[in-house]
C-alpha positions in Angstrom: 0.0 0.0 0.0 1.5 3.0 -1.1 -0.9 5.8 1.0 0.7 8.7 2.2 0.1 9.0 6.0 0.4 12.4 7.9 0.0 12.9 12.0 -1.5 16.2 12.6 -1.7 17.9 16.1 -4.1 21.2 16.3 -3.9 23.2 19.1 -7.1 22.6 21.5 -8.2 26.6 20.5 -8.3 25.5 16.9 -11.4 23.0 17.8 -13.1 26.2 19.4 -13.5 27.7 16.2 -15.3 24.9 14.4 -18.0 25.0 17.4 -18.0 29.0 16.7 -18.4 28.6 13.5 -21.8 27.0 13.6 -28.7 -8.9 21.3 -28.4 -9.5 23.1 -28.4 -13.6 22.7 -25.2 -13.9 24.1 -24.2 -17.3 25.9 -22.1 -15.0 28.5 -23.7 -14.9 31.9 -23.9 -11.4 34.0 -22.5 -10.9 37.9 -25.3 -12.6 39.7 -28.9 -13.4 38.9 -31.1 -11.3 36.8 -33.4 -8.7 37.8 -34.9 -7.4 34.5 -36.1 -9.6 31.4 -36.8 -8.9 28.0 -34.0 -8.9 24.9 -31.6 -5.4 24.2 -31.1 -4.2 20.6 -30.8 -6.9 18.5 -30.0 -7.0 14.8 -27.9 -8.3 12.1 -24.3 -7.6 12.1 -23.1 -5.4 9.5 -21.3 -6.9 6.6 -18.0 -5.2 7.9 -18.1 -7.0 10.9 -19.2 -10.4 9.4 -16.4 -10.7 7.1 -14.4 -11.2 10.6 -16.8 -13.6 12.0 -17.7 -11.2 14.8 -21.2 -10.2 15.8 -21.4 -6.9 17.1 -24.8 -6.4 17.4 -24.7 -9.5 20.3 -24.1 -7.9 24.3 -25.3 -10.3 27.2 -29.0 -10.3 28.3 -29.9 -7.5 30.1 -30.3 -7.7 34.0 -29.8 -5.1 37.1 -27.9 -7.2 39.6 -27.6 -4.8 42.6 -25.1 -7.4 44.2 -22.9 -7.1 41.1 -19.1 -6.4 42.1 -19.0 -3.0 39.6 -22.4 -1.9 40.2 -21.4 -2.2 44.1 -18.0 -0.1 43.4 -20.4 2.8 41.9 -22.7 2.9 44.2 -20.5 2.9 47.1 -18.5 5.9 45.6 -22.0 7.6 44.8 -20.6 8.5 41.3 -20.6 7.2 37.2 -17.2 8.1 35.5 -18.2 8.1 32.4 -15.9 8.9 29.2 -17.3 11.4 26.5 -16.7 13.6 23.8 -16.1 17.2 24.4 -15.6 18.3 20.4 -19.1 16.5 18.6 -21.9 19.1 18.7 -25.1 17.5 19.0 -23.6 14.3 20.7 -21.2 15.7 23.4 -19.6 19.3 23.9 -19.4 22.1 26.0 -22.1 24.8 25.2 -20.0 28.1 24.2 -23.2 29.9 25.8 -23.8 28.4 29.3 -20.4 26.3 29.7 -22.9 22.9 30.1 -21.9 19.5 28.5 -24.8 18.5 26.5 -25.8 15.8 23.7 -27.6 12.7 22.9 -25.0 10.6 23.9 -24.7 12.7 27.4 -28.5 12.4 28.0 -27.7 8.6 27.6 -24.9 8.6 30.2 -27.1 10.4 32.2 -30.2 8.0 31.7 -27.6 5.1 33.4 -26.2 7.5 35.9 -29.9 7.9 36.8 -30.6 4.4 37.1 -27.5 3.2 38.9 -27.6 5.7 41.6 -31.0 7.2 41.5 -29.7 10.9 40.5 -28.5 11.6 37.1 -26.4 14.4 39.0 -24.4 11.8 40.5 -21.8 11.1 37.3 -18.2 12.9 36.4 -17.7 13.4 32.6 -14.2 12.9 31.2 -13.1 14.1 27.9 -11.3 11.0 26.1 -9.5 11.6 23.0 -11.1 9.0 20.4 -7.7 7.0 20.0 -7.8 6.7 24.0 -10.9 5.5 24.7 -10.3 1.5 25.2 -7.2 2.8 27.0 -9.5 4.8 29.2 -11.7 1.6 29.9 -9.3 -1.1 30.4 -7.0 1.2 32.7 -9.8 1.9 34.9 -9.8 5.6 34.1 -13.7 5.5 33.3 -16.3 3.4 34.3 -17.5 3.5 30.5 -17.0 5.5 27.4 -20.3 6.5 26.0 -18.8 8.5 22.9 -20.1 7.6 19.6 -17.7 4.7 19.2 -18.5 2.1 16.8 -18.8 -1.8 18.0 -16.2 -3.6 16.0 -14.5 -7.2 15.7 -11.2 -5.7 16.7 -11.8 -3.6 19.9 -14.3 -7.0 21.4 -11.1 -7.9 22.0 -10.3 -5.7 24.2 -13.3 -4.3 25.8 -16.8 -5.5 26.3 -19.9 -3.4 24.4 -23.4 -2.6 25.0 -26.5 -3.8 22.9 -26.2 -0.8 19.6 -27.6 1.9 20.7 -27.5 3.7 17.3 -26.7 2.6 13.5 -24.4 4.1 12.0 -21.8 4.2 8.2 -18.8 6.2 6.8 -19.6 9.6 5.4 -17.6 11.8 3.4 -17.7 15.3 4.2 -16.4 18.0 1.6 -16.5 21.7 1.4 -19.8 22.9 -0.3 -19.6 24.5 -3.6 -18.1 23.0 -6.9 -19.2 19.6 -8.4 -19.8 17.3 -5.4 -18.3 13.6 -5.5 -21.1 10.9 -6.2 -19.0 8.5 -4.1 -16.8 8.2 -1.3 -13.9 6.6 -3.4 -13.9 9.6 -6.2 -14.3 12.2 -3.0 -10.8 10.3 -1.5 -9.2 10.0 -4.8 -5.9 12.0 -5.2 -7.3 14.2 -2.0 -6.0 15.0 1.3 -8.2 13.1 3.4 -8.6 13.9 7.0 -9.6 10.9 9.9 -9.6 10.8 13.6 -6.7 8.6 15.0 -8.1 4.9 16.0 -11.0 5.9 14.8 -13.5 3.5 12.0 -12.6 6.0 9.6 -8.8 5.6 9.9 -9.3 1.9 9.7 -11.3 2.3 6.3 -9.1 4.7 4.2 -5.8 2.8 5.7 -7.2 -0.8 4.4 -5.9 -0.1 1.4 -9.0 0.7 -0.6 -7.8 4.7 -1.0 -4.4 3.9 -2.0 -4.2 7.2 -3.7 -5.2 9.1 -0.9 -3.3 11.8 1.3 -4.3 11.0 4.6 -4.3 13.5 7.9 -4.4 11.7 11.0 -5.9 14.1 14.0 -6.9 13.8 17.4 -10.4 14.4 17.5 -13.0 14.5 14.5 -13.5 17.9 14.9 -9.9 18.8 14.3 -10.6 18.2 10.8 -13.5 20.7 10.3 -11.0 23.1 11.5 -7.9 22.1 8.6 -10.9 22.1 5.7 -12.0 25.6 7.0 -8.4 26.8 7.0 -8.5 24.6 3.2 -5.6 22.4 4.5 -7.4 19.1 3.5 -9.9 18.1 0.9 -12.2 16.0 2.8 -13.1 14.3 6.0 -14.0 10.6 6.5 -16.3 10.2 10.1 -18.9 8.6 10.9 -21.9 9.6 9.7 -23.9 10.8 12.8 -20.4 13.0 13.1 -20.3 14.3 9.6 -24.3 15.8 9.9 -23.0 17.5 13.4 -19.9 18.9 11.1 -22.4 20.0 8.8 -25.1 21.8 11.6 -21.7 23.4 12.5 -20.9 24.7 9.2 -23.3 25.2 6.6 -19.7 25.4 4.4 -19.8 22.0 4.4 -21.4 19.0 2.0 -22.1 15.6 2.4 -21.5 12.7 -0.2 -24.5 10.7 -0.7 -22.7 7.8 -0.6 -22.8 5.9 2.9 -20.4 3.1 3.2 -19.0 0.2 5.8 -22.4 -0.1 8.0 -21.7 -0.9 11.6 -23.4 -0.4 15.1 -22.9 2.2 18.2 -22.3 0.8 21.5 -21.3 1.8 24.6 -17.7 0.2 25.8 -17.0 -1.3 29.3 -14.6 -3.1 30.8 -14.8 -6.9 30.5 -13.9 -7.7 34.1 -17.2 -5.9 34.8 -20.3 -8.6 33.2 -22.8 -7.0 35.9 -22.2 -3.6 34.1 -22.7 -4.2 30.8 -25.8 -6.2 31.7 -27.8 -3.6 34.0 -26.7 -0.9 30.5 -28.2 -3.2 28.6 -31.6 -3.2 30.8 -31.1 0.7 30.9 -31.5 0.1 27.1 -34.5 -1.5 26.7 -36.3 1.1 28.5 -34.3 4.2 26.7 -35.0 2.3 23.6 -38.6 2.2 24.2 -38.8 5.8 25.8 -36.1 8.3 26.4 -34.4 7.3 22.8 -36.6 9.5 20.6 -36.8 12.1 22.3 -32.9 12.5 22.7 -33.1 12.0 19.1 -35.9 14.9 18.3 -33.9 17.3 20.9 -30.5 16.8 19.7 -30.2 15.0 16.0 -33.8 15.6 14.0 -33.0 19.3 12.7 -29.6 17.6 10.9 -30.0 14.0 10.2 -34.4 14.2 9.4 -37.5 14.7 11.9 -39.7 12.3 10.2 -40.6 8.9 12.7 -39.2 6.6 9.4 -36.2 8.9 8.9 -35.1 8.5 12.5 -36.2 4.8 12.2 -33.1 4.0 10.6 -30.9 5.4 12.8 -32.6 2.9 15.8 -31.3 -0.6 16.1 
């Protein structure tokens, strides 16, 4: 594979500008005996992940064991340590206005916080870069990383997932005006292609598909709205529930029609903790059946489509 690769740093201010500028089935048993019934998200694996004989829409059933050794260890330090994303608007950043952390996947956290520890007060957000977040789990920095992180083959191997919580592709973002791309491969061609380090989109234009393409390796998505405003790269691969919150940032900005590599959102944990991921998974089932749309209706309907079957899509 002859692909260029380039590792880009931008200074934490840069990222302030973009924001300006706008299964459950499993055979694995949980910590202890169950205490809710009823199956998680399930669906079919994407094709991605089936071509690495993986399932990653499978998590174990969902109970709330009270007596589970991780569920005890948060309760008894009355607080969730839960790792987010401080740089995705719509999903998890710091309002410029009122200095809150907001976003769907925030409410989420908050939604387990809630049900762990009876307060959704009771939680500590830490900003994880998206190449650290396994790190951050299997360290013990974080309880869990709820952070728009894709379920795949290669980090089940590491760390445990929820039941998806959200379905989600590869989107190429460009700047708006000119002849847009029809697909992602003529959008990467010859360009300077920007990822987020360890991130699905990394994975994908380093698999030797894009060959041709200059890539730009950054910490954070968000990092790469900021080089295509300052017209330092050519296009962004993200993922895309992250390339519509690049686009309600910056009306600038296009999006290739073109979806690719189909996959699943989960939320990761540590797998030394079964009675965790089990009572996330019950927190699931009811967010699913509640809380979910209307997360989805605050946060994601202006920029990814407010019709019922539009958001449809996006649910597991």
């Amino acid at each position: 594979m002859n692909t260029r690769t380039t590792r880009t740093r931008i200074a934490a201010g840069a990222a302030v500008l973009a924001v300006l500028v706008a299964g459950t089935g499993s055979s694995r048993g949980a910590d202890g005996p169950s205490g809710a019934s009823g199956p998680a998200a399930q669906a079919s694996a994407p094709g991605a992940a089936q071509a690495e004989n993986c399932d990653t829409a499978t998590s174990l059933p969902p109970a709330k064991n009270v007596n589970g050794a991780k569920i005890r260890e948060i309760q008894q330090r009355k607080n969730l340590i839960v790792g987010i994303d401080l740089n995705s608007y719509n999903w998890g950043y710091r309002d410029p206005l009122d200095g809150a952390i907001k976003g769907f996947d925030i409410d989420l956290a908050k939604a387990i916080a809630k049900s762990i520890l009876g307060d959704e007060g009771k939680i500590t957000f830490k900003a994880v870069p998206t190449a650290k977040r396994v790190e951050a789990v299997k360290n013990g920095e974080v309880d869990m990383v709820v952070r728009t992180m894709t379920i795949t083959c290669e980090r089940l191997k590491e760390v445990d997932f929820s039941a998806p919580y959200f379905k989600v592709s590869q989107s190429l973002v460009v700047p708006r005006g000119g002849e847009k791309p029809k697909t992602v491969a003529e959008g990467v061609h010859g360009k300077r292609v920007c990822a987020a380090a360890s991130s699905s989109s990394e994975t994908e234009l380093a698999s030797g598909k894009h060959a041709t393409a200059e890539l730009r390796i950054v910490e954070n998505q968000l990092d790469c709205l900021v080089l295509m405003q300052l017209g330092e790269i050519d296009a962004t691969l993200a993922d895309t529930v992250l390339a519509h919150a690049q686009l309600a940032q910056d009306p600038m900005v296009d999006i290739v029609d073109e979806q690719i590599v189909p996959a699943f959102m989960g939320i990761a944990m540590s797998k030394q903790a079964p009675d965790l991921v089990a009572w996330v998974n019950a927190v699931l089932v009811d967010y699913q059946g509640r809380g979910w749309q209307a997360a989805y209706d605050k946060w994601l309907a202006a920029s990814m489509g407010a019709r019922p079957e539009d958001a449809a899509k996006y649910h597991p």
